[in-house]
PyMOL commands that place a pseudoatom at each C-alpha (Angstrom):
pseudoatom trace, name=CA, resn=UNK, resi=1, chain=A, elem=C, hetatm=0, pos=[8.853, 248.545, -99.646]
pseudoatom trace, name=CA, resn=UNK, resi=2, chain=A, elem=C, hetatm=0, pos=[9.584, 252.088, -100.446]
pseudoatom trace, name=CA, resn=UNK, resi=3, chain=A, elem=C, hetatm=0, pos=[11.048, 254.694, -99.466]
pseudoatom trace, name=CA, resn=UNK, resi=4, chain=A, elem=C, hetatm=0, pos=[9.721, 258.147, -98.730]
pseudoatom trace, name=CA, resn=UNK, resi=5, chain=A, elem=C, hetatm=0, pos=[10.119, 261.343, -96.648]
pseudoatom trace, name=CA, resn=UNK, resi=6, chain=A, elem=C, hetatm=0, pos=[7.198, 262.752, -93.904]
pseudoatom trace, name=CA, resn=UNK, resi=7, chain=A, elem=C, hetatm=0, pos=[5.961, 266.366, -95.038]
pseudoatom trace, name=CA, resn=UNK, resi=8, chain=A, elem=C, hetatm=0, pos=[3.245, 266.771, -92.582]
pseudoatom trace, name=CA, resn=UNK, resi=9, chain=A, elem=C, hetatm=0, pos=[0.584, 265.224, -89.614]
pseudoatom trace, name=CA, resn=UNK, resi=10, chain=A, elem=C, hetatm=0, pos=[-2.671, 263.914, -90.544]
pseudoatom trace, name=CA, resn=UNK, resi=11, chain=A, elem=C, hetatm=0, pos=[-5.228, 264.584, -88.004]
pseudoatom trace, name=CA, resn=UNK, resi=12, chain=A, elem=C, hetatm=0, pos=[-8.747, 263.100, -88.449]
pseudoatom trace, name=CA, resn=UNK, resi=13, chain=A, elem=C, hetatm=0, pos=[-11.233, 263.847, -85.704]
pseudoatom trace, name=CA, resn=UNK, resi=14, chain=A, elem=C, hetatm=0, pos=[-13.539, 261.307, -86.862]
pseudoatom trace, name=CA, resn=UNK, resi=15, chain=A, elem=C, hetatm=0, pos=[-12.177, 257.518, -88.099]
pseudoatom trace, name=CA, resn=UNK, resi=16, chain=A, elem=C, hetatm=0, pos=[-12.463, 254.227, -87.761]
pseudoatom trace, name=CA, resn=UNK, resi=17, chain=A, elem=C, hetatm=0, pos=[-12.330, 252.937, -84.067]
pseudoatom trace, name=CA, resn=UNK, resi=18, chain=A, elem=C, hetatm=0, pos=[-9.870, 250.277, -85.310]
pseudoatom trace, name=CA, resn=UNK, resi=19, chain=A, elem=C, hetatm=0, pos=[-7.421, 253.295, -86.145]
pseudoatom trace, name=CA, resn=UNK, resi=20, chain=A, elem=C, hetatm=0, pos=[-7.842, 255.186, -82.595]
pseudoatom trace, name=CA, resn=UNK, resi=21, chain=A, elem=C, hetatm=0, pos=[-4.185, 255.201, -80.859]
pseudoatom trace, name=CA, resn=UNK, resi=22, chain=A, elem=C, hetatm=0, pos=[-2.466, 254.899, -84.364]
pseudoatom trace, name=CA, resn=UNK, resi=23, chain=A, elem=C, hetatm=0, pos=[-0.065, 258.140, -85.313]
pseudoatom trace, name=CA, resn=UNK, resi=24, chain=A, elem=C, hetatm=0, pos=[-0.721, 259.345, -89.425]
pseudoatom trace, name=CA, resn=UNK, resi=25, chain=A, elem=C, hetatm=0, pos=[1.453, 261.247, -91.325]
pseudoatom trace, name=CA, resn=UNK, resi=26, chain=A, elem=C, hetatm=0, pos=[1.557, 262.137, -94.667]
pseudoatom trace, name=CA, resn=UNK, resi=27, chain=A, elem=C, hetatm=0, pos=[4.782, 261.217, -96.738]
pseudoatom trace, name=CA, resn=UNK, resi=28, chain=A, elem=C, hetatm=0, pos=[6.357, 261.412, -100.066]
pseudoatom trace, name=CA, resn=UNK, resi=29, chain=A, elem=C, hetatm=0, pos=[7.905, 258.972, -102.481]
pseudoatom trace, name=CA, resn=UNK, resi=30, chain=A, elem=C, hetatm=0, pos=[11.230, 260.317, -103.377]
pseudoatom trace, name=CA, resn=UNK, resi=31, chain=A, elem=C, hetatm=0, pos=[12.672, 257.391, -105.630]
pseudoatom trace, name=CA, resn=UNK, resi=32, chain=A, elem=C, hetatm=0, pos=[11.384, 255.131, -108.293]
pseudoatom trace, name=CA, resn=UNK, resi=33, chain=A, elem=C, hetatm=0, pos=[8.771, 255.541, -110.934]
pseudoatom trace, name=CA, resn=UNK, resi=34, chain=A, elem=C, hetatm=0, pos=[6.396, 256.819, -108.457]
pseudoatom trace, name=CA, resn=UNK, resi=35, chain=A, elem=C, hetatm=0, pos=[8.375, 259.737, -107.410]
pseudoatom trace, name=CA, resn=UNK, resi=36, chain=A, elem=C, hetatm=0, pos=[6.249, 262.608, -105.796]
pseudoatom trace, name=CA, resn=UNK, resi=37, chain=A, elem=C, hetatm=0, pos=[3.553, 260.943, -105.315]
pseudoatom trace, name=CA, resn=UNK, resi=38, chain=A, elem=C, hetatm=0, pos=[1.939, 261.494, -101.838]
pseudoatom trace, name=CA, resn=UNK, resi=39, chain=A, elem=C, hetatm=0, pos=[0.293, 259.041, -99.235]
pseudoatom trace, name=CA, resn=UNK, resi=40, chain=A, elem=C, hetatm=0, pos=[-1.096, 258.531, -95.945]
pseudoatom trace, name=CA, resn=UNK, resi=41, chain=A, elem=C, hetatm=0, pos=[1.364, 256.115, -93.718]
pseudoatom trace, name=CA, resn=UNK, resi=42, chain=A, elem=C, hetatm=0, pos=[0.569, 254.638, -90.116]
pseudoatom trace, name=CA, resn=UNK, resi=43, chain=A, elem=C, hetatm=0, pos=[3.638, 255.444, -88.423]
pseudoatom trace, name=CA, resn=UNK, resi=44, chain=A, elem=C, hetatm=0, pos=[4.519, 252.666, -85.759]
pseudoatom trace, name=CA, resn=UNK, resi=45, chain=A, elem=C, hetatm=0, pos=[8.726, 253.548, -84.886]
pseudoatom trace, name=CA, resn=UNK, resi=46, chain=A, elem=C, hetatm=0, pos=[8.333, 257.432, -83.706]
pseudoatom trace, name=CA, resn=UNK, resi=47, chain=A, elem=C, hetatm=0, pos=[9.329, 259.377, -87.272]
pseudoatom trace, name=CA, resn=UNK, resi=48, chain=A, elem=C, hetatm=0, pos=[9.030, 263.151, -87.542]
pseudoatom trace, name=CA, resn=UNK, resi=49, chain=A, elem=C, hetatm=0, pos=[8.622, 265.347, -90.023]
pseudoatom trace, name=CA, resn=UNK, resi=50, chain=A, elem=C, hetatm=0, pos=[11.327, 265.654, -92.506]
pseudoatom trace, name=CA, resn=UNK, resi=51, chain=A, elem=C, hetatm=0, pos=[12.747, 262.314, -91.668]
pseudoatom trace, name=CA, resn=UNK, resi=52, chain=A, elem=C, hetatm=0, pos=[13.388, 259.997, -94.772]
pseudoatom trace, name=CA, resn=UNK, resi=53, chain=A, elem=C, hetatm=0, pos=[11.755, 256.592, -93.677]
pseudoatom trace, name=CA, resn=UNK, resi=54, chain=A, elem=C, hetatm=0, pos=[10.977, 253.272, -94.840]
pseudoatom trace, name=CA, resn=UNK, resi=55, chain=A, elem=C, hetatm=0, pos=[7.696, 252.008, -95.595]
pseudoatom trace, name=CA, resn=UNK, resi=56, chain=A, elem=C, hetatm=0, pos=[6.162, 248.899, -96.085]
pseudoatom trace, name=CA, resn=UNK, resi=57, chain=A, elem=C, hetatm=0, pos=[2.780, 248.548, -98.042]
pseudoatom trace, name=CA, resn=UNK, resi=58, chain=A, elem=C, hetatm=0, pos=[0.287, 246.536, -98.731]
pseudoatom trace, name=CA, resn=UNK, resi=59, chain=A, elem=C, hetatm=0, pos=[-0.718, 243.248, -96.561]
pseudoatom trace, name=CA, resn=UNK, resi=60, chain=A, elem=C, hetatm=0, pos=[3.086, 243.694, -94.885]
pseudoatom trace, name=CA, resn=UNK, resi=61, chain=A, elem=C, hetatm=0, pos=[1.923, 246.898, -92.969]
pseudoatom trace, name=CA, resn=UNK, resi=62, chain=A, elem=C, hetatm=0, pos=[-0.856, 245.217, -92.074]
pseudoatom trace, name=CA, resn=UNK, resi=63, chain=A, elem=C, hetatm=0, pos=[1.318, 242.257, -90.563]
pseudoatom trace, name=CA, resn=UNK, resi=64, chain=A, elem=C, hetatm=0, pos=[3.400, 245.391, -88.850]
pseudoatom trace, name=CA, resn=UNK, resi=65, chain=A, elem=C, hetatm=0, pos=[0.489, 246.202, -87.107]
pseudoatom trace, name=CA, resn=UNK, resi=66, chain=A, elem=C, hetatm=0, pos=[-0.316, 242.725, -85.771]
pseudoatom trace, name=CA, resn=UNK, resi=67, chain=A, elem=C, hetatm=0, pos=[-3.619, 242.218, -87.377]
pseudoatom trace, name=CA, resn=UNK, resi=68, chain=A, elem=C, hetatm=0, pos=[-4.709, 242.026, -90.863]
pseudoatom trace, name=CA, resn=UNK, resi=69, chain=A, elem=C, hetatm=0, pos=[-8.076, 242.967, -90.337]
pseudoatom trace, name=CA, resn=UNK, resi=70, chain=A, elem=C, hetatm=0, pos=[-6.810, 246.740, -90.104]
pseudoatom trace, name=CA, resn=UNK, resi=71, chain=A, elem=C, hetatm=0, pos=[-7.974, 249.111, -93.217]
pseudoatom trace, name=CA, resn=UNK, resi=72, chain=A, elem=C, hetatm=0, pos=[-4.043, 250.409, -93.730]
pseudoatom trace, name=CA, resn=UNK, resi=73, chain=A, elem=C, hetatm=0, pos=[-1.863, 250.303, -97.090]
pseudoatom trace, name=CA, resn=UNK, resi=74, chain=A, elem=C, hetatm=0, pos=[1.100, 251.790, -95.583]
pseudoatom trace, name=CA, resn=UNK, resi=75, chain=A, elem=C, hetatm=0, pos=[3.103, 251.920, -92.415]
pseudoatom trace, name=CA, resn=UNK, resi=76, chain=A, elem=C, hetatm=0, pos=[6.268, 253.049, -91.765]
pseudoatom trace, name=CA, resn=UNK, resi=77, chain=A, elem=C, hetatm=0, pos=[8.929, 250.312, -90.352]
pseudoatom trace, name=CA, resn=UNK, resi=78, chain=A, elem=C, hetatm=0, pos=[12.196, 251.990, -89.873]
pseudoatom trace, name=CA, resn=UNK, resi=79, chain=A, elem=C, hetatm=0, pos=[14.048, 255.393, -90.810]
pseudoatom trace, name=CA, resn=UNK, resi=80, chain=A, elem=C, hetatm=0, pos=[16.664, 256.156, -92.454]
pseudoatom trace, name=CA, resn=UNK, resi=81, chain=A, elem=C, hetatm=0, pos=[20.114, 256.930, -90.317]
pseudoatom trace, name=CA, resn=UNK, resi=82, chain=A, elem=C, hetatm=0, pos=[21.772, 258.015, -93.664]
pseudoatom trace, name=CA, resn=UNK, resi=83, chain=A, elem=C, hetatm=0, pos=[20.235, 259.902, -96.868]
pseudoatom trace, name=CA, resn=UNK, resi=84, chain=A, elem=C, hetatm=0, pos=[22.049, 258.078, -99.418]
pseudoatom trace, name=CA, resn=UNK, resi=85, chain=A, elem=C, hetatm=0, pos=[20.946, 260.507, -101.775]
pseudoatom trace, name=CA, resn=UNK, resi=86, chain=A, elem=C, hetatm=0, pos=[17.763, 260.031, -101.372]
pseudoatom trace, name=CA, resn=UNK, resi=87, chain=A, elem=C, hetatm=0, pos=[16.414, 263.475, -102.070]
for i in range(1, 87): cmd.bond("trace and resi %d" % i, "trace and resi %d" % (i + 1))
show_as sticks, trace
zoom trace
């Protein structure tokens, strides 16, 4: 897991029909070696933009989603109540 902040929506008009219903947002790593680096999440608990969140990657946000045949790497699981400096 990771933790990261949401910078923007990500629309796509056109996906796979596995994906249709499923909210994507774009967030941020702001800690650890990968610091900056941008990514596409699935966002499953309501986040907005600007809020620093959780995410889980990897086969666990597939298992967040209920079904490991799903083509996502990243979902987000909870957000943050409190920045402890994360920033």
């Amino acid at each position: 897991m990771l933790i990261g902040k949401l910078i923007n929506n990500v629309w796509a008009t056109k996906k796979a029909h596995a994906l249709d219903g499923f909210k994507f947002m774009l967030a941020e790593e702001i800690q650890g070696s990968n610091k900056g680096r941008r990514f596409i999440v699935v966002d499953i608990v309501g986040a907005g933009i600007g809020d620093v969140v959780i995410v889980c990657t990897g086969s666990g946000a597939r298992k967040m989603l209920c079904n490991d045949e799903l083509p996502v790497d990243a979902a987000v699981v909870g957000i943050v109540d409190e920045d402890c400096n994360f920033k």
